[in-house]
C-alpha positions in Angstrom: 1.1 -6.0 -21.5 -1.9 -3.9 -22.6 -3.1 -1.6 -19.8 -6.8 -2.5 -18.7 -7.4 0.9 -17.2 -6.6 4.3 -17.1 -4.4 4.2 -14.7 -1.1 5.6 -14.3 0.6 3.0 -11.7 -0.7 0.1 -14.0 1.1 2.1 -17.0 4.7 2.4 -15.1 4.2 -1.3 -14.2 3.3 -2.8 -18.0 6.3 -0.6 -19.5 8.2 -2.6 -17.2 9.1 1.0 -15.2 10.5 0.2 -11.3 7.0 2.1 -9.6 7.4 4.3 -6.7 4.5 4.8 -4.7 3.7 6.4 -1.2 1.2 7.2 1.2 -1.1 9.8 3.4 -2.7 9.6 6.1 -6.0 11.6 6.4 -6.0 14.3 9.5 -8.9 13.3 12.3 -10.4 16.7 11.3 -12.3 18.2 8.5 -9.8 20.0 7.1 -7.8 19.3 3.5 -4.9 20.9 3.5 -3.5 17.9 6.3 -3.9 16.1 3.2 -3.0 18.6 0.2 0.6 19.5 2.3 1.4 16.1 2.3 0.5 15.1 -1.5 2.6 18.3 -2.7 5.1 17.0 -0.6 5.7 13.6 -2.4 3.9 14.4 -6.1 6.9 14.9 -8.0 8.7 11.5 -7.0 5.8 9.2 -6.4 3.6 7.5 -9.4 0.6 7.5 -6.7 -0.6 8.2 -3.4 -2.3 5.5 -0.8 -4.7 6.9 1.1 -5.4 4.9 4.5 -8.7 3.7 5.3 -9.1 4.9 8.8 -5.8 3.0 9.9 -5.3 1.3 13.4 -9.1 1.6 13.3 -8.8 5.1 14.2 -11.4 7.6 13.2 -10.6 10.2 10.2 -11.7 11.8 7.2 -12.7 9.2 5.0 -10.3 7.4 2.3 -12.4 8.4 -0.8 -12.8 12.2 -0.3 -8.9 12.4 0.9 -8.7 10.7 -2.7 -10.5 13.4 -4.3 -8.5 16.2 -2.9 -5.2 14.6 -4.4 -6.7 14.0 -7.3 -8.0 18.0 -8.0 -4.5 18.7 -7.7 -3.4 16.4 -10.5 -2.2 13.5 -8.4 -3.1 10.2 -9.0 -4.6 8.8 -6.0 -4.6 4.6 -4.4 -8.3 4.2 -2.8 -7.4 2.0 0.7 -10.9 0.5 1.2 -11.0 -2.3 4.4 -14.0 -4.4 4.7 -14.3 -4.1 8.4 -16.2 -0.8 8.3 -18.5 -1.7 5.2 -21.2 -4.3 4.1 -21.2 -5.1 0.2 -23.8 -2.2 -0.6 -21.9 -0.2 0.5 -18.5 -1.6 -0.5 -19.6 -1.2 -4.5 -21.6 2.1 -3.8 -18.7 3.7 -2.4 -16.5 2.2 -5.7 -18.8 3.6 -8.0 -18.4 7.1 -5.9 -14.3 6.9 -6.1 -15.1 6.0 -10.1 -17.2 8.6 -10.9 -14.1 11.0 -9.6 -11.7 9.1 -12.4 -9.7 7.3 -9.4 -8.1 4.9 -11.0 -6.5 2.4 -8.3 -7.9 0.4 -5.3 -5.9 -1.4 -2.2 -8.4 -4.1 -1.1 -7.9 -4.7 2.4 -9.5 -6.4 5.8 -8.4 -3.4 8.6 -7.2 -4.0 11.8 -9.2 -4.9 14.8 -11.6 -2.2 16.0 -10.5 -2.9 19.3 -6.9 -0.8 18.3 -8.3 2.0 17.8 -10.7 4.8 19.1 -14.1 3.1 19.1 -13.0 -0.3 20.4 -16.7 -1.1 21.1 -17.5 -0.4 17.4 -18.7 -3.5 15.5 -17.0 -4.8 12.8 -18.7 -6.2 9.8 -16.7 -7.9 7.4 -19.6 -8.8 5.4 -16.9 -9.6 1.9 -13.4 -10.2 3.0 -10.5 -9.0 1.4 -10.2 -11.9 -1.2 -13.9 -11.1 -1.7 -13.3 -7.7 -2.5 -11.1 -8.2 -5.0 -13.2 -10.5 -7.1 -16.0 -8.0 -6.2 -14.2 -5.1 -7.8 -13.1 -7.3 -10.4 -16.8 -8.3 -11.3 -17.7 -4.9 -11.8 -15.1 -3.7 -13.5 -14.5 -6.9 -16.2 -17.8 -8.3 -16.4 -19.2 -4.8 -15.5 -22.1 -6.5 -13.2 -22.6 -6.1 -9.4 -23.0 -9.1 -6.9 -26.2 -9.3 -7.1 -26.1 -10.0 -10.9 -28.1 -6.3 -12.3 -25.7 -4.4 -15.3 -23.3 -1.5 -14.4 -23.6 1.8 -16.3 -20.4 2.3 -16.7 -18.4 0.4 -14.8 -15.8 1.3 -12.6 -11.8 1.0 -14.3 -9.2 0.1 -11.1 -6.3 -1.3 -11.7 -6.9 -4.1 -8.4 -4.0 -3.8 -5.6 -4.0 -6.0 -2.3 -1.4 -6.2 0.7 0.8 -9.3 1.9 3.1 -9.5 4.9 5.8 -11.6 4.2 6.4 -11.8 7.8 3.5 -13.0 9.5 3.4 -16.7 11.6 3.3 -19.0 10.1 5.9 -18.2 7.7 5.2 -21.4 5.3 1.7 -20.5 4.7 2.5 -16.4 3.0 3.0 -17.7 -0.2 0.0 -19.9 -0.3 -1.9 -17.0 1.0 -1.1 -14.5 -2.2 -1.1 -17.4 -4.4 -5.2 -17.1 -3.6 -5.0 -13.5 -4.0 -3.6 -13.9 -7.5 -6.3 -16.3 -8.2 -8.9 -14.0 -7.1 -7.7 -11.3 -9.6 -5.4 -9.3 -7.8 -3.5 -7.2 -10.1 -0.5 -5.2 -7.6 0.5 -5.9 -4.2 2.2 -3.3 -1.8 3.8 -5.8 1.1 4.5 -5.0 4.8 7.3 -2.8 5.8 10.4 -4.7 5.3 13.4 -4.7 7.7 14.0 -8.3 7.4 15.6 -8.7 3.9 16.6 -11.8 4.3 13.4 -13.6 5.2 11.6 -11.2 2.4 14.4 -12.4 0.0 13.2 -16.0 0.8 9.9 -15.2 0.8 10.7 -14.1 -3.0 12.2 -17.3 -3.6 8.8 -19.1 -2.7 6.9 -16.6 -5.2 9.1 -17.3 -8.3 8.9 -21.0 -7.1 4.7 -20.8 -8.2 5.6 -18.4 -11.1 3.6 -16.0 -8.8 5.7 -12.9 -10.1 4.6 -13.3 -13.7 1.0 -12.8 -12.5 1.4 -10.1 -10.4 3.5 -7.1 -9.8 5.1 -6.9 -6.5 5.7 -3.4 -4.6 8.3 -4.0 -1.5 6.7 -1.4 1.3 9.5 0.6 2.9 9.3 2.7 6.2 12.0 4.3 7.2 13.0 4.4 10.8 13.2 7.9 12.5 15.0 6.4 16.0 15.9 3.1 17.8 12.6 4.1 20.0 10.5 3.6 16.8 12.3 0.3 15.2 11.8 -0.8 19.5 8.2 -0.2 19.5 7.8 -1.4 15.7 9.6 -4.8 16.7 8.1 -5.2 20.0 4.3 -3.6 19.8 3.7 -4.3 16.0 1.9 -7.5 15.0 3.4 -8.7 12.0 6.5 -6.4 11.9 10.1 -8.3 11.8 13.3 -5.7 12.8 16.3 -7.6 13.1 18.3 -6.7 15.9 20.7 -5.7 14.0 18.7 -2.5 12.9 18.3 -1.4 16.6 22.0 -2.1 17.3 22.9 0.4 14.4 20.1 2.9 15.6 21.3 2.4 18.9 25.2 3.0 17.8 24.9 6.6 16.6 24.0 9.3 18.8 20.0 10.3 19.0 20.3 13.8 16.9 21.6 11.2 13.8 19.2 8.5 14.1 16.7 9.7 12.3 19.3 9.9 9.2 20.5 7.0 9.9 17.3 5.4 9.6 16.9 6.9 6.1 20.0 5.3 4.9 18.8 1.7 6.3 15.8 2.4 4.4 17.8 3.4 1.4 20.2 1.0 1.4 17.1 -1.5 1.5 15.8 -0.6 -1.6 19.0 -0.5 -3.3 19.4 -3.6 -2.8 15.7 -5.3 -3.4 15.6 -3.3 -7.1 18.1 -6.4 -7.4 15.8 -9.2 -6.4 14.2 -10.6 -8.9 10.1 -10.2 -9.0 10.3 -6.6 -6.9 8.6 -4.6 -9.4 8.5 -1.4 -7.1 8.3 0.3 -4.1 6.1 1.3 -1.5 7.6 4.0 0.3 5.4 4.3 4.0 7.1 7.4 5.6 4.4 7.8 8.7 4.4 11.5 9.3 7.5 11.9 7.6 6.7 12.7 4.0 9.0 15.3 4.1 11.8 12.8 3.5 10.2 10.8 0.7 11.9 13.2 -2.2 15.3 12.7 -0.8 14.0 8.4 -0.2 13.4 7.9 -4.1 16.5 10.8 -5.4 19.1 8.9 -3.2 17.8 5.3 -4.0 18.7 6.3 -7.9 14.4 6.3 -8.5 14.3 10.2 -9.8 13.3 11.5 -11.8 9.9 9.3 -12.5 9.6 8.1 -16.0 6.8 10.1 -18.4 4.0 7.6 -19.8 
């Protein structure tokens, strides 16, 4: 397959490459190096960087300019835009921005509920959806037109991510549900963290079932636990999130100053086993404050060094 854009992530995945990617969150401060520290951390093992989108709805220095610092330092960078926070002016005026810096990659995404985070009496606007946005960034970059029908001068090139949560109730309707992200042009999806591997397995199943993995390349998203008190609050306080008990017996099993190591070889032991499921085309490697730990993540999981397109 014949790259489309520029990008990097999109190259690994044509050539048929396993991708690694990973993630930053931007500091609630003004200052780059919380971001820089964290990109020199992971650049050598990673194909690209996410940066959040003012996760859990908490305020931070904005996705695009976090982008912008990585990508100065010659890494390539994955713009998180949500639509809760933007209407459709300023959803394509802040993609023409992100494009005008050569960033390559976009994660469409809704956001989660205002009400999670620091300005709970914030409104949300949702003026495009997430589906939306994809065929929105789409648009502009294929038919290089925006919504309202006037030419682009040179259009943005993204290569067109989304999320899915393979985990989510009800369970029978998550393939459907990326079946009409694929039809609105989605081009990579990063999924959920996964602890459940059986149910994600299945959930596989279901996408080879509608030939869904031919059309788009799927990224498993891997967190790695850093103690039973995180896979507790992750099972019990996360919507969405599925840990098997049997995680938080293991955790629970090995004394407190080796959790956090046993929680990377959980994680690593994971992805060994998912580069075996047919249709994972990569991973998405979601250490939260931990990206210390990514390099030794991709070296152990046999994903070093990364391939040179």
């Amino acid at each position: 397959m014949k790259p489309l854009t520029p990008s990097r992530l999109e190259k690994i995945l044509k050539l048929g490459h396993v991708a690694v990617t990973s993630e930053c969150g931007p500091p609630r401060g003004s200052d780059p190096m919380a971001v820089i520290s964290k990109g020199e951390l992971i650049r050598n093992h990673v194909d690209a960087v996410n940066i959040t989108d003012n996760q859990t709805s908490m305020t931070r220095m904005c996705s695009l300019a976090a982008c912008i610092h990585l990508k100065k330092l010659g890494i390539e960078p994955v713009l998180q835009m949500v639509t809760r926070d933007r209407n459709r002016i300023a959803i394509q005026s802040d993609i023409l921005g992100a494009a005008s810096f050569d960033i390559n990659n976009i994660l469409c995404l809704t956001g989660d509920h205002q009400s999670f985070g620091d300005s709970a009496q914030g409104q949300n606007v949702h003026d495009l959806d997430s589906m939306q946005l994809i065929q929105t960034v789409r648009m502009m970059r294929d038919r290089g037109r925006f919504l309202g029908g006037d030419e682009i001068k040179r259009p943005p090139a993204m290569f067109v991510g989304a999320a899915a949560n393979p985990f989510a109730d009800p369970f029978e309707i998550r393939v459907p549900r990326l079946a009409k992200k694929v039809a609105c042009g989605v081009e990579f999806i990063q999924t959920q963290c996964i602890y459940n591997l059986e149910k994600f397995e299945l959930w596989m199943e279901g996408v080879r079932e509608r030939g869904l993995d031919e059309r788009v390349f799927i990224m498993a998203g891997m967190t790695p636990m850093k103690s039973v008190g995180m896979a507790k609050f992750m099972k019990n306080r996360v919507p969405g999130m599925d840990v098997p008990d049997e995680i938080i017996k293991r955790l629970a099993g090995v004394p407190k100053e080796h959790q956090a190591q046993e929680g990377l070889d959980i994680c690593i032991e994971a992805i060994q086993r998912l580069k075996a499921c047919k249709g994972v085309s990569g991973f998405h490697i979601m250490a939260i404050e931990w990206e210390e730990k990514v390099p030794e993540i991709v070296e152990r999981s046999g994903l070093y060094p990364r391939p040179e397109v």
